[in-house]
N, C-alpha and C positions, 0 to 999 in steps of 0.2 A: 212155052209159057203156060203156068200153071192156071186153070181156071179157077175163079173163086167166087159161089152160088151168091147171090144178091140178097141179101135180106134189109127190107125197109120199113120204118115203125116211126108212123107221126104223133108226138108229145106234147101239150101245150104246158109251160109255165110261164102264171100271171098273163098277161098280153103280148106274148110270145111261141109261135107256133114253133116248135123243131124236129126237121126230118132227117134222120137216121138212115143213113146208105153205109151196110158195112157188104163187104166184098167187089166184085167189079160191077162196075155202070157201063154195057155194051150194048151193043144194036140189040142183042137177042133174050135181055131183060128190062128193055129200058121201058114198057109201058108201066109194071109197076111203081118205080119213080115218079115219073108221070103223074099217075094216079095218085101217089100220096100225096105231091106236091098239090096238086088241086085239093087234096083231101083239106090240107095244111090252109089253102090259103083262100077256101070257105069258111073256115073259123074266121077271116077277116079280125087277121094278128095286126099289129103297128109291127110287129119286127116276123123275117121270117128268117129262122136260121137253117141251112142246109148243114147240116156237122157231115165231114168227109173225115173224120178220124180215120174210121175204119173202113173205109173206100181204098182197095188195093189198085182200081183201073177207073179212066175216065176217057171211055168213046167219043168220037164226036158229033154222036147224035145224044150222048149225056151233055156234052158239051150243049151243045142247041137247046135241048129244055133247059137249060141254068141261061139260057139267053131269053129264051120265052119268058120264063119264070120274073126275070129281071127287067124286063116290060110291063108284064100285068102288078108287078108290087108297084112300080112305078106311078103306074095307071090309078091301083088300089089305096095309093099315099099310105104302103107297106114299105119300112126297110127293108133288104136281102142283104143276108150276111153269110156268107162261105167259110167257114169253123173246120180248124186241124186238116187242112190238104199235106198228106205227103212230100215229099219232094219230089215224085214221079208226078203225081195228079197238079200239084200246083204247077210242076215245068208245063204243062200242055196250057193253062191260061197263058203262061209266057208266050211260049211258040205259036198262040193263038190272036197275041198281041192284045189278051184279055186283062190282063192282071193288074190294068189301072182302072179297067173299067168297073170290075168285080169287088166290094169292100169286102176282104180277108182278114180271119185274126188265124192266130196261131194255135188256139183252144178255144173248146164250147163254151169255155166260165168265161173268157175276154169277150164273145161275143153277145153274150146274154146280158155282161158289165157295159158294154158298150151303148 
């Protein structure tokens, strides 16, 4: 399996924070994530969008922060919104029996319409 470097960049538009994960989400990059995501959701957004465009891999300790994550917006009376999951990264909410718990669109512009 090809590895592919993590790069992740938090953006706010309007009252919307949005975090950027393109390449894999693994054990052995996952505190970056982490981090933005906290970065993200001390802006204390109404919506937070994670965009998984270009997210090639989703560990399941990525998995676990997008569970954490979806507690504290909960907590925060923040949306979380999970934006362009591939059909590798989206099968692992399946297999994780996440994918009704998690609110998914299909692209970053549905989620920010939403």
């Amino acid at each position: 399996m090809e590895i592919h470097p993590l790069q992740v960049t938090v953006e706010q538009i309007d009252s919307a924070a949005i975090v950027h994960a393109v390449g894999d989400v693994s054990a052995a990059n996952i505190d970056p994530f982490r981090q933005a995501i906290a970065t993200a959701i001390a802006k204390k957004p109404t919506k937070l969008v994670i965009d998984l465009t270009g997210t090639m891999f989703l560990s399941s300790p990525g998995l676990a922060v997008l569970v954490q994550t979806l507690q504290l917006s909960q907590r925060g009376g923040c949306s979380l919104i999970l934006a362009g999951a591939n059909e590798r990264v989206g099968g692992i909410f399946e297999i994780a029996r996440l994918s009704d718990v998690f609110k998914m669109t299909p692209t970053l512009e549905a989620a920010l319409a939403n």
